[in-house]
NUTOR-211645 format. One record per residue (C-alpha): residue number from 1; x negated, y, z negated; residue in three letters. Coordinates in Angstrom, 2 decimals, always signed. Each point is the difference from the previous one (the first is absolute). Layout:
N
[NUM [X Y Z] 'ALA']
...
//
This chain:
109
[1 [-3.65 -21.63 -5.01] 'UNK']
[2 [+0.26 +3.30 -1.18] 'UNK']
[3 [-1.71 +0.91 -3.68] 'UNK']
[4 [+1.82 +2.54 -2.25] 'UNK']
[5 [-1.88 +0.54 -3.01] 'UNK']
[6 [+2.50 +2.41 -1.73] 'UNK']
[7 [+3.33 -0.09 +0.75] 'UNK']
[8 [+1.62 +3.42 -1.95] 'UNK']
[9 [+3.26 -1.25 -0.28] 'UNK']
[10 [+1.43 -3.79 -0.07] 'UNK']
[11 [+3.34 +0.11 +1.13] 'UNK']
[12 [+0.98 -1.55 +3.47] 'UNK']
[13 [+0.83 +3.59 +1.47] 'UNK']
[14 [-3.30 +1.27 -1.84] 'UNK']
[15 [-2.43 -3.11 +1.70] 'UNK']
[16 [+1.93 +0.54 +3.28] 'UNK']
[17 [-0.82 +3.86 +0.55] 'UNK']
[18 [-4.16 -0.70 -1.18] 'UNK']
[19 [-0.33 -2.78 +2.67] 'UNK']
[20 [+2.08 +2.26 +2.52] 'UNK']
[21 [-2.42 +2.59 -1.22] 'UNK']
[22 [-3.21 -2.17 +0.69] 'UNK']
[23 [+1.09 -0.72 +3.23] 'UNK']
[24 [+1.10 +3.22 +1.38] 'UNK']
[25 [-3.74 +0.96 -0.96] 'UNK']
[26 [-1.24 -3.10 +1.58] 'UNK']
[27 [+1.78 +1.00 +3.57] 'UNK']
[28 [-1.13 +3.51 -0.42] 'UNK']
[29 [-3.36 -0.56 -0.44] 'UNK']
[30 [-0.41 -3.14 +2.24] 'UNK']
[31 [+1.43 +2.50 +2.61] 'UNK']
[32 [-2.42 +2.70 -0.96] 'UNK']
[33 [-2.93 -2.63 +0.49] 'UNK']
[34 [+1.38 -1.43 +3.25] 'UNK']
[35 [+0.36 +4.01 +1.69] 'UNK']
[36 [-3.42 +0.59 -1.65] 'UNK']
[37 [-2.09 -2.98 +1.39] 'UNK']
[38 [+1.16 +0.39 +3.38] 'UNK']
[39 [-1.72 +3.76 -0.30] 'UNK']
[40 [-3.55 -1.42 -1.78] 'UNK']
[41 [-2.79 -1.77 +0.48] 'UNK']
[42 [-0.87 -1.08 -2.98] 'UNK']
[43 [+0.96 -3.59 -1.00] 'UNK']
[44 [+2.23 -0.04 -3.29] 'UNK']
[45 [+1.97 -3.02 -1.06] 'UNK']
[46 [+3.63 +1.30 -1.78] 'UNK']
[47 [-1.12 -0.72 -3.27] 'UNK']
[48 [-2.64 +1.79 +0.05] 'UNK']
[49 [+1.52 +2.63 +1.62] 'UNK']
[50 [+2.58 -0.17 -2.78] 'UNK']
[51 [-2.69 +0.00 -3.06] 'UNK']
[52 [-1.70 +3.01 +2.07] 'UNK']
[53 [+3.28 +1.98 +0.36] 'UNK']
[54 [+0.57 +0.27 -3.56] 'UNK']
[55 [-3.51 -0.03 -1.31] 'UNK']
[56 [-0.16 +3.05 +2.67] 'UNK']
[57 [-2.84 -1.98 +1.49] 'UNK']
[58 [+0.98 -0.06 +3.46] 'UNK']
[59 [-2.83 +0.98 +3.12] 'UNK']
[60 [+0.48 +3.55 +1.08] 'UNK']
[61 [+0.83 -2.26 +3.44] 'UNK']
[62 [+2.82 -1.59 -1.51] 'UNK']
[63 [+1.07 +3.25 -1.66] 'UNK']
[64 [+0.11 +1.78 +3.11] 'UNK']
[65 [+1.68 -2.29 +1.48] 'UNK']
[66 [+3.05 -0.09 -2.54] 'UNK']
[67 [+0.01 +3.80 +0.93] 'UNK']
[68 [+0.51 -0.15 +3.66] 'UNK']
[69 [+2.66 -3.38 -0.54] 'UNK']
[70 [+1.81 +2.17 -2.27] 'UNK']
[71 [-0.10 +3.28 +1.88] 'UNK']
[72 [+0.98 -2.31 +3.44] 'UNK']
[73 [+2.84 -1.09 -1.76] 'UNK']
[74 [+1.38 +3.40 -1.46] 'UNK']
[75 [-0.27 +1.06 +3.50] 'UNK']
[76 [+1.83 -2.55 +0.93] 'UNK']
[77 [+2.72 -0.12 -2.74] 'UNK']
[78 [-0.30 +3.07 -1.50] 'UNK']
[79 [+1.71 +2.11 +2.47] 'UNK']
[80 [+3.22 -2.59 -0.70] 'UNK']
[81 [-0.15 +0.85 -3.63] 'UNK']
[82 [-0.49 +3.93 +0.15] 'UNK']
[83 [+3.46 +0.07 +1.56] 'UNK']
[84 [+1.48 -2.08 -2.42] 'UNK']
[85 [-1.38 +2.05 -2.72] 'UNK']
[86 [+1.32 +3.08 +1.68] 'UNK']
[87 [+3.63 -1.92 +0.24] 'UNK']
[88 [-0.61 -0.68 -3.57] 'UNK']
[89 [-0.49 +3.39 -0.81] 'UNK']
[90 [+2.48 +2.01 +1.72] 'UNK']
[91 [+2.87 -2.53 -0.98] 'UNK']
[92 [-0.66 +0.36 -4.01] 'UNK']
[93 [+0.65 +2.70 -2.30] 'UNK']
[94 [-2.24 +0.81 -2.85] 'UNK']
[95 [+1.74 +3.22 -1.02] 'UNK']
[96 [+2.84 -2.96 -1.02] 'UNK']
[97 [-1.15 -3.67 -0.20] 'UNK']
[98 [+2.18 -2.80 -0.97] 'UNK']
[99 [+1.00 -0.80 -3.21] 'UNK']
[100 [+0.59 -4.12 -0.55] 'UNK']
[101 [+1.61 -0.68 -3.50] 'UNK']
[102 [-1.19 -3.42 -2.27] 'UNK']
[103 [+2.50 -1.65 -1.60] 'UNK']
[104 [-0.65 +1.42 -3.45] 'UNK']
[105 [+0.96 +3.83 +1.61] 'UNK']
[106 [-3.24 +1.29 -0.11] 'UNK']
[107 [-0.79 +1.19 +3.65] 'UNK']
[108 [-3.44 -0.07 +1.88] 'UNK']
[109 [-1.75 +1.37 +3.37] 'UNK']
//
């Protein structure tokens, strides 16, 4: 059962990207909590982790914690993305970037 208040748009492609939306946060932060609890000792059920996290109510344990999950996975990952970013980088050219053309003419970056 999932609650959505507000939805801010009511067509079927609108309602489809909000839910896909709530649950992309719901992996990312159940994964934050998971890494995190495995590095704490103190006891916090996921909701209240979840209220904490946005109230910015969370234990400095639990805080720390999110640090060294999310510095132990840049480590991990990180190194992978640095080269694609420097792929990414040498293979574009910003001195002349692509042009795309809408149907009216008009052309946009």
């Amino acid at each position: 059962y999932l609650n959505v208040p507000t939805l801010f748009g009511t067509t079927e492609n609108a309602v489809y990207n909000q839910l896909f939306a709530a649950f992309i946060a719901y992996v990312l932060l159940r994964w934050l909590y998971d890494q995190t609890k495995k590095q704490t000792n103190v006891s916090l059920s996921f909701i209240s982790f979840v209220r904490r996290f946005f109230s910015g109510q969370l234990p400095l344990d639990w805080k720390s914690g999110m640090a060294a999950a999310l510095f132990e996975y840049a480590q991990i990952y990180g190194r992978r993305m640095s080269i694609y970013m420097q792929h990414k980088e040498l293979t574009s050219h910003p001195a002349h970037p692509k042009r795309c053309s809408t149907s009216s003419g008009r052309s946009w970056m």
